[in-house]
C-alpha positions as CSV (number, residue, x, y, z in Angstrom):
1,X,0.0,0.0,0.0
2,X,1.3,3.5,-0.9
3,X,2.2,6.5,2.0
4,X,0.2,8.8,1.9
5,X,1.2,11.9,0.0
6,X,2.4,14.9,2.6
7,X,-0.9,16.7,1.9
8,X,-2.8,14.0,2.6
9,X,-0.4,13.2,6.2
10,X,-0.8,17.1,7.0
11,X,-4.7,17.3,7.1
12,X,-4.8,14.2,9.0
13,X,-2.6,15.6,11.4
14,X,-5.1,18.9,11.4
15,X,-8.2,16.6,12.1
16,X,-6.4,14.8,14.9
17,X,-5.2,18.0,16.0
18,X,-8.5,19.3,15.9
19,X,-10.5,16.3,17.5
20,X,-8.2,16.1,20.7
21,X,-7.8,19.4,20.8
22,X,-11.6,19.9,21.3
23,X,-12.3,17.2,23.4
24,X,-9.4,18.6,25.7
25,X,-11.2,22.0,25.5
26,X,-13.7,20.2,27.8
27,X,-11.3,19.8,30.8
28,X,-10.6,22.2,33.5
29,X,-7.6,25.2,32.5
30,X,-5.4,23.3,35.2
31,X,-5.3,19.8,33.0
32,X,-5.5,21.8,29.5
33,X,-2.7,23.9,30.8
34,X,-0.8,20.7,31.8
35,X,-1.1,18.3,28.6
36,X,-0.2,21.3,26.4
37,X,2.9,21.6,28.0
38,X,4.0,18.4,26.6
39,X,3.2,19.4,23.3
40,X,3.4,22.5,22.6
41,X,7.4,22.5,22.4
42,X,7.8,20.3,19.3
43,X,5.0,23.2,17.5
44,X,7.8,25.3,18.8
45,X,10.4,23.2,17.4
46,X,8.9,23.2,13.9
47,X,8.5,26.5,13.5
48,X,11.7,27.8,15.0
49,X,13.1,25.1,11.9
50,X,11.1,26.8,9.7
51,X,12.6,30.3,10.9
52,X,16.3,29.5,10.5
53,X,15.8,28.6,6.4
54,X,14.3,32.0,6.0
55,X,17.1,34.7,5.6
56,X,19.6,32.7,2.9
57,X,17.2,30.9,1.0
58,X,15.2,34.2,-0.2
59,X,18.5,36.1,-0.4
60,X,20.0,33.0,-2.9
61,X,16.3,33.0,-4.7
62,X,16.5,36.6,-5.1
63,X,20.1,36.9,-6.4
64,X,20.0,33.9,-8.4
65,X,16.3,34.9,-10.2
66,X,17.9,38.1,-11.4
67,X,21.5,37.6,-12.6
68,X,21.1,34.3,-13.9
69,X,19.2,35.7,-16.5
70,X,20.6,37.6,-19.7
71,X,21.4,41.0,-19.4
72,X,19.9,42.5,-23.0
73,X,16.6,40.2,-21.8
74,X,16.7,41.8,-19.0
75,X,16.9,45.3,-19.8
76,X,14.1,45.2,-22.9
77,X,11.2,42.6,-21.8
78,X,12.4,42.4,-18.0
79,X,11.6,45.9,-17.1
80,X,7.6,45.5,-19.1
81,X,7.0,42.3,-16.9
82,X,8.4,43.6,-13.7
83,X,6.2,46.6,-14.1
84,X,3.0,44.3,-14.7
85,X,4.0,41.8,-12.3
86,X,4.5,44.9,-9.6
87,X,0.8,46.2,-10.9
88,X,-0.8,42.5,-10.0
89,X,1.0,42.2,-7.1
90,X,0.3,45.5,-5.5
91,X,-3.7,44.8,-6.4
92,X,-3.3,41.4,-4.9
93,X,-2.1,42.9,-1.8
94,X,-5.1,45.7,-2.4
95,X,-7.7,43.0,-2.2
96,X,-6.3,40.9,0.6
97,X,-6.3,44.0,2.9
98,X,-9.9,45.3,1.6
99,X,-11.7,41.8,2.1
100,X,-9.9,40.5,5.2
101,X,-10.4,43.0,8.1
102,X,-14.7,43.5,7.4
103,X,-14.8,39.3,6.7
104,X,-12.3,38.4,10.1
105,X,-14.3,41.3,12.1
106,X,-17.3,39.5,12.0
107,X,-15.5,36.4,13.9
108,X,-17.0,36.1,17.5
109,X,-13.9,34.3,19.6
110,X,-14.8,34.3,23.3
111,X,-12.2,37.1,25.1
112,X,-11.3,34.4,27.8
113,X,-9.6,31.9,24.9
114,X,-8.5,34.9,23.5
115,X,-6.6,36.0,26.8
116,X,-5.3,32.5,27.5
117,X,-3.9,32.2,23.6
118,X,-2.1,35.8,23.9
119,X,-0.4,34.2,27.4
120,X,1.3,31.6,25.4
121,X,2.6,33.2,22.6
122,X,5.9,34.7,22.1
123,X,5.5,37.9,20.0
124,X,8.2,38.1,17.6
125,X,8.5,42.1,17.7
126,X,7.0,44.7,19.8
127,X,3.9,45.9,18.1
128,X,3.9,48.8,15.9
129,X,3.2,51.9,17.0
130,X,-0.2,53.2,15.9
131,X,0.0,56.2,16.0
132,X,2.5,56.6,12.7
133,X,3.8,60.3,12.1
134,X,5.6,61.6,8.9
135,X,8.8,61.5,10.1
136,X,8.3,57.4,11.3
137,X,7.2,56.9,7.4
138,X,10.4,58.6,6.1
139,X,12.9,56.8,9.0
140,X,10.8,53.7,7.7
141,X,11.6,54.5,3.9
142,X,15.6,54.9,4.8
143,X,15.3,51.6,7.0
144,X,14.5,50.0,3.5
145,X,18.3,50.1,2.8
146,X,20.3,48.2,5.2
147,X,23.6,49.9,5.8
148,X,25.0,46.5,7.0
149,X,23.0,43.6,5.4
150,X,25.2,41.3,8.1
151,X,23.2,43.3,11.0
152,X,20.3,43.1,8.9
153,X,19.7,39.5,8.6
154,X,21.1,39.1,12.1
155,X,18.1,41.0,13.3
156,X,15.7,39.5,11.0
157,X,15.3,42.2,9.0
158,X,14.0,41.1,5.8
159,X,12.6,44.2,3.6
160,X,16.1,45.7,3.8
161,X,17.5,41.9,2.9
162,X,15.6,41.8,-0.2
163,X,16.5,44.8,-1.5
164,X,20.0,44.6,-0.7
165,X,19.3,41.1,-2.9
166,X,17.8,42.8,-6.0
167,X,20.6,45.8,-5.8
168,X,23.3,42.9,-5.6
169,X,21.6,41.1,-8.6
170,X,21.6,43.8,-10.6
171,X,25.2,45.1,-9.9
172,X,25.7,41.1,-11.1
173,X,24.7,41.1,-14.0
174,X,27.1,44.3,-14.9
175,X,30.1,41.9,-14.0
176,X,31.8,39.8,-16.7
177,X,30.5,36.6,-16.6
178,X,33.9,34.7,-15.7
179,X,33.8,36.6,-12.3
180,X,29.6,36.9,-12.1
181,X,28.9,33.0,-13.5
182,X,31.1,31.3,-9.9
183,X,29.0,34.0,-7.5
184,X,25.9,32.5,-9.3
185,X,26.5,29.1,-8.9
186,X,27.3,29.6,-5.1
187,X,24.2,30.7,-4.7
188,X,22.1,28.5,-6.5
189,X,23.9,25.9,-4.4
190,X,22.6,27.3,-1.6
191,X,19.2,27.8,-2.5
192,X,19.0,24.6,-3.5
193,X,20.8,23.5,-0.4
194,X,18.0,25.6,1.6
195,X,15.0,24.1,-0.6
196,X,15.9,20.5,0.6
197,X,16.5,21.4,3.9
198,X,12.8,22.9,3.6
199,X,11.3,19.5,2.3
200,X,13.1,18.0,5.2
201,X,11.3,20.6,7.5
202,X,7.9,19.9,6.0
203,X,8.5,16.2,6.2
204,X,7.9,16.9,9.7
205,X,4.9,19.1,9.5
206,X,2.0,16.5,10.2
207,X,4.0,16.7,13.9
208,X,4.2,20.2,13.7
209,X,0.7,20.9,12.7
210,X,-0.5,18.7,15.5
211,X,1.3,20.3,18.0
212,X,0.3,23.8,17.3
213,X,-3.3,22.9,16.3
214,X,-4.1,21.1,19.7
215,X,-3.2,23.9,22.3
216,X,-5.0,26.4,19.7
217,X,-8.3,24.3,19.6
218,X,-7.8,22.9,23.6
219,X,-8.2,27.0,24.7
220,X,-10.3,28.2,21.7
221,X,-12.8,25.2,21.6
222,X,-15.4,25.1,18.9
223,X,-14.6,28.8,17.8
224,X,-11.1,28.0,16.3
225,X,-12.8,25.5,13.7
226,X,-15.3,27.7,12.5
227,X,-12.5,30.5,12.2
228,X,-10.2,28.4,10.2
229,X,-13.1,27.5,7.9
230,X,-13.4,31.5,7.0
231,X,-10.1,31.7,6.4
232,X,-9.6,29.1,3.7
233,X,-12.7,30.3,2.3
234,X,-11.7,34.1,1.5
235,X,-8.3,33.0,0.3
236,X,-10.2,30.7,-2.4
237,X,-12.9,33.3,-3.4
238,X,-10.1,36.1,-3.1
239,X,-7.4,34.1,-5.2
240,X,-10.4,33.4,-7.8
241,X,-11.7,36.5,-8.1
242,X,-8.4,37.9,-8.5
243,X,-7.8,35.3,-11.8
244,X,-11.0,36.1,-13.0
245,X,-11.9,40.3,-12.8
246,X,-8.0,41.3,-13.2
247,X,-5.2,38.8,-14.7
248,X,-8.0,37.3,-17.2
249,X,-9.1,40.6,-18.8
250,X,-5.7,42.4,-18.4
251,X,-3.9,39.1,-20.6
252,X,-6.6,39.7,-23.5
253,X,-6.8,43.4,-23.5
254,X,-2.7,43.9,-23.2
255,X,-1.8,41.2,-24.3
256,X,-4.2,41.1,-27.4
257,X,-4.5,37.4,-26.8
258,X,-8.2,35.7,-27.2
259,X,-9.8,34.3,-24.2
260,X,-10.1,30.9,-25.8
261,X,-6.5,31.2,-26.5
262,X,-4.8,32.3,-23.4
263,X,-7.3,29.7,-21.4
264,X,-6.3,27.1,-23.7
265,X,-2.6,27.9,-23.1
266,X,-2.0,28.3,-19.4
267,X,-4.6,25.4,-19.0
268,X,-2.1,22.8,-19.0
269,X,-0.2,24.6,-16.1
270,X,-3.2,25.2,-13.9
271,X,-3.7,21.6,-13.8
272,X,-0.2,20.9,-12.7
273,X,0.2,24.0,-10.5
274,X,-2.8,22.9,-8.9
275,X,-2.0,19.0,-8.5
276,X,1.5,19.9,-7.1
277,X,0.8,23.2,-5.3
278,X,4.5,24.4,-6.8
279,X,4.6,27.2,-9.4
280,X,8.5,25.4,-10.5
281,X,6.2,22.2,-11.2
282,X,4.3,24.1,-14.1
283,X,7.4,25.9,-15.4
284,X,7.5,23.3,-18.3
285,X,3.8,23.3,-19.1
286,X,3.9,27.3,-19.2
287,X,7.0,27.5,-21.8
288,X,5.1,24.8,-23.8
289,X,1.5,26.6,-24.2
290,X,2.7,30.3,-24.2
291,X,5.1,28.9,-27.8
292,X,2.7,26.5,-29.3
293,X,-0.4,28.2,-28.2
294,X,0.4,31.8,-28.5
295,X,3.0,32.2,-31.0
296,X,6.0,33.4,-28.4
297,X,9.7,33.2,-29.1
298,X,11.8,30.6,-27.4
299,X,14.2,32.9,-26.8
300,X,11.8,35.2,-24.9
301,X,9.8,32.3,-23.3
302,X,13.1,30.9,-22.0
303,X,13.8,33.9,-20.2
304,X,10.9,35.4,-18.6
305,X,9.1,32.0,-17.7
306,X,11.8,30.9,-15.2
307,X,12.5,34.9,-14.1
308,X,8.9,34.9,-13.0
309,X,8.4,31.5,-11.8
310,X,11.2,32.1,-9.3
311,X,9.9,35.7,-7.8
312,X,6.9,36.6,-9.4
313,X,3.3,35.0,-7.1
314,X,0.1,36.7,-7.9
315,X,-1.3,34.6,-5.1
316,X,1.1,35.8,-2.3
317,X,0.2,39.1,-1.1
318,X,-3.4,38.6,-1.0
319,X,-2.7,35.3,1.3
320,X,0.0,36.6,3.1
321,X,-2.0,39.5,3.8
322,X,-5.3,37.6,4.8
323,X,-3.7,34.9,7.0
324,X,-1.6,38.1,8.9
325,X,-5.1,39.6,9.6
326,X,-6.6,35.9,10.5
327,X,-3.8,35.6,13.0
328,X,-4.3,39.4,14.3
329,X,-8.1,38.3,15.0
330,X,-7.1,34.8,16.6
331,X,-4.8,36.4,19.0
332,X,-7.4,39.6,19.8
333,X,-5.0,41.8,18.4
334,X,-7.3,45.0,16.4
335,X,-4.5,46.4,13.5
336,X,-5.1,49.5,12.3
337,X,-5.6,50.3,8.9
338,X,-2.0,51.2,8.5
339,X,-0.5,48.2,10.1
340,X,-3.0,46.0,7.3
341,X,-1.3,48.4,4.9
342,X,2.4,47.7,6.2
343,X,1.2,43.8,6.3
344,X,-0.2,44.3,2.4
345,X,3.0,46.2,1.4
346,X,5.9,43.6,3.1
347,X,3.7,40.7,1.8
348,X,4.1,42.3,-1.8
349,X,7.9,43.1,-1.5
350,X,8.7,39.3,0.4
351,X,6.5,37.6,-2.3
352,X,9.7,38.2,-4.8
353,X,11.7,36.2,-2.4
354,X,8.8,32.9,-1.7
355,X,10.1,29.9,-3.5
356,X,8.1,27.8,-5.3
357,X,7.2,25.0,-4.0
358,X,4.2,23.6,-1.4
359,X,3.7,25.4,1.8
360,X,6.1,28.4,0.2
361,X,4.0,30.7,1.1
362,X,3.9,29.9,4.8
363,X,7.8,30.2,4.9
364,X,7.1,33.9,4.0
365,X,4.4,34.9,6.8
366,X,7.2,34.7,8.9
367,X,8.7,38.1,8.5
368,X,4.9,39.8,7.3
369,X,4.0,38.7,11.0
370,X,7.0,40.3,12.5
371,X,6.4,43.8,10.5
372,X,3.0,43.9,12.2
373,X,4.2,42.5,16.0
374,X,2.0,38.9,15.9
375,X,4.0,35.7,17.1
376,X,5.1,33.4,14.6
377,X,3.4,30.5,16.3
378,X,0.4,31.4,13.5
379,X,2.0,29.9,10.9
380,X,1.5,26.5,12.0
381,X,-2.2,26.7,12.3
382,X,-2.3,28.1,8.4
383,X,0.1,25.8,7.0
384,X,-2.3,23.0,9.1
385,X,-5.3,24.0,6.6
386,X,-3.2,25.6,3.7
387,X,-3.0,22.6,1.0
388,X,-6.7,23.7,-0.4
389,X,-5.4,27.5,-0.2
390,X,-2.4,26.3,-1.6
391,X,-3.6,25.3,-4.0
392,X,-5.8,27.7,-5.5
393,X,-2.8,30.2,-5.0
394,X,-0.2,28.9,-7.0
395,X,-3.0,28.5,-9.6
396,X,-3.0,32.3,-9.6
397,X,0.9,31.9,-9.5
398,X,0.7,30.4,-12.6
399,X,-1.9,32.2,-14.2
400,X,-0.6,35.9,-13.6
401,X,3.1,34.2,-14.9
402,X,1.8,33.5,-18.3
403,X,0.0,36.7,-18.4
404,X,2.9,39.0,-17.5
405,X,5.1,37.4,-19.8
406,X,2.3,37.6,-23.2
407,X,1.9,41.0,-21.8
408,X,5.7,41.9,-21.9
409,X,6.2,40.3,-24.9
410,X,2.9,41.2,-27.1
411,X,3.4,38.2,-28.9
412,X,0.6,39.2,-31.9
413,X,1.6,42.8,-31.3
């Protein structure tokens, strides 16, 4: 008999998770207090394993995405698909902070689970001040460049990380390629170092998940299920919505592709994107229809394809953003409008640096958390229901890909 796939392992971890956590939620706070304090540590564990992959593998995916590509590509069709990935991505990151905080509000969790959740969790960063002047949005705007990217990624820092990334990209692909060529190799050795050091990680999230579902569920009861059920609910209608009103319509009308056309192209990848819930997965599928299906180059397919299916994730910032409020709600904490904004706007720059593969996404809500002051104990609960989210957003991974790149190129132009 075959194992069961990882997805399949996870979400019966989250069922057992959920089952003994609720039937725990029946005890007295002295015995609920007491069994979760055998098993919260190993959530601990797993996430603190997550944390530590976090800082090199974005940096290597960053610096490897930009100059290992051509640098004549990259100056005449790069710039036109950065500057339409950049448009999708800041309106993903628009509707996942419009829909989240009015959907989330309306989620009654009783203040006394509330209380005893926000006892046991370990923020990661003091929260942000509310009360934001002009000269805190200007210090912010000079923070954005580290001047030591050593301090920087000591402290976690990871806006000023990926920028420092795409400036040392750049400034790469200016080098000649005997010196540039052995700086690239190094690190896509370690970001593919990093990437199987995350599968190892997740090999170990049906643990994981447990252990940070069952103290949720054991001091939330009945109210954490029905929360977790919204959640993976407005990211599928957001994610679809998204493919549908904007990166549909914008392919065909700047692209000057047919509906029947593009649909019939990026088809193929949607179904793998969606089977494997990794955006690399489809990178095949995508060369294939947007060349036999829409008349592009090989030459242009071959180099935006694999630019954007290593930074560019349509799907990112509206779940990044989302899940960051979901968490806010679950540990009673009321953001402001500008901290959903600072959430939307990290999720939109740390969505260049999310690799693509399953759970990617959750590596990311790691520093989008920090930004806004919530623990990083959250991301356990998502990633426990995340393989339907998943799932629906690499297929807007996918989707917003192929339309960038027909977009860039204007392949019937």
């Amino acid at each position: 008999m075959p194992r069961p796939s990882l997805s399949t392992r996870v979400l019966i971890a989250l069922i057992a998770g959920l089952a003994s956590g609720l039937l725990l939620s029946r005890a007295n706070a002295a015995t609920i207090e007491r069994i979760v304090g055998y098993i919260e540590p190993f959530g601990t564990l797993f996430v603190n394993a997550i944390r530590m992959t976090v800082i090199p593998l974005v940096v290597s995916l960053v610096v490897v995405g930009i100059a290992g590509a051509d640098a004549t590509r990259v100056a005449r069709v790069g710039g036109r698909a950065l500057l339409v990935a950049l448009a999708f991505l800041c309106l993903s990151g628009l509707v996942g902070a419009l829909i989240a905080p009015p959907v989330f509000a309306r989620l009654a969790i009783d203040s006394n689970s509330i209380t005893a959740l926000r006892a046991h969790a370990a923020p990661l960063a003091a929260p942000i001040d509310t009360s934001r002047h002009v000269p805190d949005a200007l210090q912010w705007l000079v923070d954005l460049v580290p001047a030591n990217p050593v301090r920087a990624a000591a402290d976690g820092a990871m806006l000023p990380l990926v920028v420092f990334a795409v400036a040392f990209g750049l400034a790469l692909l200016t080098v000649a390629a005997e010196h540039r060529d052995p700086v690239v190799r190094f690190f896509r050795g370690v970001a593919d170092a990093m990437l199987r050091l995350v599968r190892w990680i997740l090999a170990l999230a049906p643990l994981g998940v447990f252990a940070l579902t069952l103290p949720l569920v054991a001091r939330l009861g009945l109210a954490a299920v029905g929360a977790l059920a919204s959640y993976v609910l407005l990211i599928v209608a957001g994610t679809s919505l998204l493919v549908l009103l904007v990166v549909y319509p914008a392919a065909v009308i700047l692209g000057r592709v047919t509906v029947q056309g593009f649909a019939r192209a990026v088809f193929p990848a949607q179904a793998v994107a969606f089977a494997s819930r990794t955006s690399l997965a489809a990178l095949p599928a995508l060369i294939e229809g947007a060349e036999r299906r829409l008349g592009m180059t090989a030459e242009s397919s071959g180099f935006l394809f694999p630019l954007a299916s290593a930074l560019f994730r349509i799907g990112a910032p509206i779940g990044l953003t989302v899940g960051t409020v979901f968490v806010a709600h679950l540990y009673g904490r009321d953001l402001t409008s500008a901290q959903v904004a600072t959430a939307a706007l990290t999720a939109v720059l740390t969505s260049f640096s999310i690799p693509g593969i399953p759970g990617g996404s959750i590596i990311a809500m790691v520093p989008i958390l920090s930004s806004v002051g919530l623990p990083a104990d959250g991301i356990g609960v998502l990633l426990g229901v995340d393989t339907i989210p998943d799932a629906f957003r690499t297929t807007a991974n996918v989707t917003g890909q192929m339309a960038a790149a027909v977009i860039a190129e204007r392949p019937h132009a």
